[in-house]
C-alpha positions as CSV (number, residue, x, y, z in Angstrom):
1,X,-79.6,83.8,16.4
2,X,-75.9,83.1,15.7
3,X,-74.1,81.1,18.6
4,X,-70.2,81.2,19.2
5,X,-67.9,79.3,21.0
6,X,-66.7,81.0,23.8
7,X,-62.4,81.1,24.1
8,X,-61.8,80.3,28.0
9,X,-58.6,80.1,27.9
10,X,-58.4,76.4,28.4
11,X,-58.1,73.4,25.6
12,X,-61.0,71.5,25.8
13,X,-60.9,67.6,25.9
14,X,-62.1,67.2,21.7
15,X,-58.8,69.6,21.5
16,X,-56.5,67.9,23.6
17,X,-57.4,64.7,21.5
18,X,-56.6,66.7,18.2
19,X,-53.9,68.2,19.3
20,X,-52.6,64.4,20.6
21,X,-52.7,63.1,17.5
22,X,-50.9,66.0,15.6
23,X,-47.9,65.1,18.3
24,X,-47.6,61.2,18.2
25,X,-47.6,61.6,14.8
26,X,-44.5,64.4,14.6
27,X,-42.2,62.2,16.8
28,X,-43.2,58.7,15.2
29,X,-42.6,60.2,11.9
30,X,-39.1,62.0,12.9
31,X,-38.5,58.2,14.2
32,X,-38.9,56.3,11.0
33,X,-36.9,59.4,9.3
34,X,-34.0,57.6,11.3
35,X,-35.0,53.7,11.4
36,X,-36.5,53.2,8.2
37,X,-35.3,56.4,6.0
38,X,-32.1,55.1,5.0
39,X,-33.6,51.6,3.5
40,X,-35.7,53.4,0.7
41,X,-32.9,54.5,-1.5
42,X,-32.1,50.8,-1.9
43,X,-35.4,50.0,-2.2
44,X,-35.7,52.4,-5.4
45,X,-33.1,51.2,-6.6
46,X,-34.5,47.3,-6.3
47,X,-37.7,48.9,-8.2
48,X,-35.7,50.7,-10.9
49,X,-33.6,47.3,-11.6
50,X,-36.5,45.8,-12.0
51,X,-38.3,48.4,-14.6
52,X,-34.9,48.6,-16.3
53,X,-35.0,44.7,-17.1
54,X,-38.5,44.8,-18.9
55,X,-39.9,42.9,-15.0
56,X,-43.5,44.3,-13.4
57,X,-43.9,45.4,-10.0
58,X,-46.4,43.6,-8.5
59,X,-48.0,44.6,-4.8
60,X,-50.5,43.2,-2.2
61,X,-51.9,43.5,1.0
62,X,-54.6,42.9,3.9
63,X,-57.4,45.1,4.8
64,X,-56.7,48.8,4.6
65,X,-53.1,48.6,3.6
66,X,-54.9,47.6,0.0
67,X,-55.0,51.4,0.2
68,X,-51.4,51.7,0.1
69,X,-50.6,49.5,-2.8
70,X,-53.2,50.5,-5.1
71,X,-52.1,54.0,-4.4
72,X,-48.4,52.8,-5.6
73,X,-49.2,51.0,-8.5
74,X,-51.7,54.0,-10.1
75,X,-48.7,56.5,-9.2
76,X,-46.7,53.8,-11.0
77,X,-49.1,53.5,-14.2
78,X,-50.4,56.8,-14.3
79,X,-48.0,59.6,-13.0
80,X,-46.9,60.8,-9.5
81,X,-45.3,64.3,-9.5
82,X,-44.6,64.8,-13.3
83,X,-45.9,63.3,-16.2
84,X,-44.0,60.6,-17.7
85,X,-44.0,57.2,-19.3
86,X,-46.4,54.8,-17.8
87,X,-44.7,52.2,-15.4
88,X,-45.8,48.4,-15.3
89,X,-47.3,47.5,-11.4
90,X,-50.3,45.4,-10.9
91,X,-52.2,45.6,-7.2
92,X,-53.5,41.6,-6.2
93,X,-56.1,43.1,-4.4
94,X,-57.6,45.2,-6.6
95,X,-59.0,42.0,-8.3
96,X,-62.3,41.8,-6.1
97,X,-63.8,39.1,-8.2
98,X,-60.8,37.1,-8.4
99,X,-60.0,37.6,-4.6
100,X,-63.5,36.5,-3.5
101,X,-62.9,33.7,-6.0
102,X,-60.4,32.2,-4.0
103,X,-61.4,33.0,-0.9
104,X,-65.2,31.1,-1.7
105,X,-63.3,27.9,-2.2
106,X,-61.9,28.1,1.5
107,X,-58.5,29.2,0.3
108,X,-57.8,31.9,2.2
109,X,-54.1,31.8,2.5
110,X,-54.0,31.4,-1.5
111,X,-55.6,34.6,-2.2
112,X,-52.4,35.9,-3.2
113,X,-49.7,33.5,-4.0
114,X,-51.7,31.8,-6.5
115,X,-52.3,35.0,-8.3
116,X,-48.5,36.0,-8.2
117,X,-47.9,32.1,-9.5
118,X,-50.4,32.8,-12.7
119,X,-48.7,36.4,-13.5
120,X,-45.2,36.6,-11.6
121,X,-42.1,35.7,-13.7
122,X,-38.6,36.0,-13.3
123,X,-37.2,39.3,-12.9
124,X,-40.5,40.7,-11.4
125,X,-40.9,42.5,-7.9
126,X,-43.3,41.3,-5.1
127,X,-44.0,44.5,-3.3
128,X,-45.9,43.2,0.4
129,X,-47.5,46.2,2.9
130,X,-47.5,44.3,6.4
131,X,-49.8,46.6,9.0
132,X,-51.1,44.1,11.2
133,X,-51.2,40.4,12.6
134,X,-52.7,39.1,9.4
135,X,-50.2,37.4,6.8
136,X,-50.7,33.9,6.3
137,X,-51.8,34.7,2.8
138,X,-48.4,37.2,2.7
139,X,-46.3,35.0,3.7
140,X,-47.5,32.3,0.6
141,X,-46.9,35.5,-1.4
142,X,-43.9,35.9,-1.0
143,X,-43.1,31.9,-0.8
144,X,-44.7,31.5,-4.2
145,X,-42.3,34.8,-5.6
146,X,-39.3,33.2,-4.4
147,X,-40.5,30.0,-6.2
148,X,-41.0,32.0,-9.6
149,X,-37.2,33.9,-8.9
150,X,-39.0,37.4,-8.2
151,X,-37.2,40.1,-5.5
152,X,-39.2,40.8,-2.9
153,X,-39.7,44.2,-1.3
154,X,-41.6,44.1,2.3
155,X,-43.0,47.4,4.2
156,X,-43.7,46.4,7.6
157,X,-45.4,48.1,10.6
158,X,-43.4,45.9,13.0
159,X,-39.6,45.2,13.3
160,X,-38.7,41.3,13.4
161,X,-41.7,40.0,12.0
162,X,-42.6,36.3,10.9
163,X,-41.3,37.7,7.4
164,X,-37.9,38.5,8.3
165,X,-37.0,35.1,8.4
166,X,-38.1,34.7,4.6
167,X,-36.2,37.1,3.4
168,X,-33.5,36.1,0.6
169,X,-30.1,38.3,0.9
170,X,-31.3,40.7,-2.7
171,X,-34.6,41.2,-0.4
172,X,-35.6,44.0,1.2
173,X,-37.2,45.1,4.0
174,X,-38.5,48.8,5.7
175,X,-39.8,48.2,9.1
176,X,-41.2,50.8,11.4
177,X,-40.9,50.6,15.5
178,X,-43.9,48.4,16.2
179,X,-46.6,50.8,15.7
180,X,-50.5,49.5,15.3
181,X,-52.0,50.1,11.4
182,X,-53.4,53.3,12.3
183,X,-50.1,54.7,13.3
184,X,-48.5,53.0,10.9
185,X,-50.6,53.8,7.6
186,X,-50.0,58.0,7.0
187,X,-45.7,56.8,7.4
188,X,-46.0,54.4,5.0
189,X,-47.9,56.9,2.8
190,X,-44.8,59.1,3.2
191,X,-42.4,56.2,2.6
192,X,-44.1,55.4,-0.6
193,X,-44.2,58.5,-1.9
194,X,-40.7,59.1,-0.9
195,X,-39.8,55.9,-2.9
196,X,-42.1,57.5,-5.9
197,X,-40.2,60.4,-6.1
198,X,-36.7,58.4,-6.4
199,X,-38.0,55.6,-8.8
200,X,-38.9,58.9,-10.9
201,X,-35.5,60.9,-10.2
202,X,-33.6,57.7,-11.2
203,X,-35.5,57.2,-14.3
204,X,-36.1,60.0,-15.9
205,X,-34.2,62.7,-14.2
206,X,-35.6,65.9,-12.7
């Protein structure tokens, strides 16, 4: 016996929640579009500086957001649209072993910083992913870049954050409108590959 779904005419709840989500994500992305758009072509061109002068791109994050910047770095190393050469980026938190390391000896808020101490140098790029509440450990990131003379190159989920005030003036910084990490996370997907596609362009051509 084969069973159907019968069209009433009316959406049912399971669709209205679909359909919800389809929405809020339209109009937040045709927001950032306008707040945070206009910051990536200076970021690219931060990243492409960088690359130019024989530095690394390194990246971290908390939680999911890991996602993001191991998804950067492999389109970095590996290839995101067309093939080319490979591009130097390391992801901090791809290093479980090292990570849990740290993090055993009660150093939390070291898990990064004293990676980036070990492996940053001059003329390198901190790239930070901020979705959420959690950044003690960013912040020492990007503390300990500064310290070893690195840019660094913040995506944020929330405008006027704790790491606005770090910033240095060759810093930069794309900030969405306050959204939560799951609102957050499929724009910064588009950012970065939007930022992708001009680190490419302004390499290699095309």
């Amino acid at each position: 016996m084969q069973f159907r779904q019968i069209n009433t005419g009316t959406m049912t709840n399971t669709e209205e929640r679909i359909n919800y989500w389809f929405a809020n994500h339209m109009e937040q992305t045709a927001q950032a579009a306008v707040t945070a758009g206009p910051a990536i072509g200076g970021v690219a061109d931060a990243f492409v500086s960088t690359l130019l002068q024989d530095g690394k791109i390194i990246a971290c994050a908390n939680g999911n957001a890991n996602v993001l910047t191991q998804y950067l770095c492999t389109a970095l190393l590996s290839r995101f649209d067309q093939d080319r050469p490979a591009l130097p980026a390391i992801n901090l938190g791809a290093d479980a072993t090292t990570y849990s390391a740290i993090c055993r000896d009660n150093r939390f808020n070291d898990t990064f910083s004293r990676q980036v101490r070990a492996v940053g140098k001059p003329g390198d790029l901190l790239f930070v992913v901020v979705d959420d509440g959690h950044k003690a450990n960013l912040i020492q990131a990007i503390q300990a870049a500064h310290d070893r003379e690195m840019m660094v190159v913040v995506l944020s989920a929330r405008e006027k954050s704790d790491i606005t005030s770090l910033m240095h003036p060759e810093d930069h910084e794309v900030a969405l409108n306050d959204l939560a990490p799951h609102e957050a996370t499929p724009l910064m997907m588009v950012i970065i590959n939007a930022l992708c596609d001009q680190i490419d362009a302004k390499l290699f051509g095309g």
